[in-house]
Phi, psi and omega in degrees: 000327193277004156254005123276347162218095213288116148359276177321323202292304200308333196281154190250146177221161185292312179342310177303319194305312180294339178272299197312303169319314177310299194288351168279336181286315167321279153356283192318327217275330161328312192269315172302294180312309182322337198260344174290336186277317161291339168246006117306014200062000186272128175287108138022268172320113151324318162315308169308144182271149179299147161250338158213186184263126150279115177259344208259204179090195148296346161327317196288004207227359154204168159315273194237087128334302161354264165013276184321297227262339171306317169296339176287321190274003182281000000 
């Protein structure tokens, strides 16, 4: 029975609450570098070559934010 209605999924833990923050924090430093990326003019896409270097943002407190909050949210 417990492999169609897994139980355990039900019990709260502090743990979820801490994943849960983790992937909004993630998102969030995601939907910000993006939009920092976008008001310079700098293209998203990675494929693309840059048109400037962006330092401020989230930039300043890392390298590839993108990156970050995509591994925050894994």
């Amino acid at each position: 029975m417990h492999l169609l209605f897994p139980i355990q999924m039900l019990i709260r833990s502090p743990l979820r609450y801490v994943g849960i923050r983790l992937i909004l924090l993630g998102l969030a430093l995601n939907l910000a570098a993006s939009a920092r990326l976008r008001d310079s003019q700098t293209p998203v896409d990675f494929h693309k070559s840059p048109v400037r270097l962006v330092t401020d943002g989230p930039f300043q407190m890392t390298r590839n934010p993108i990156y970050l909050g995509g591994v925050a949210v894994l």
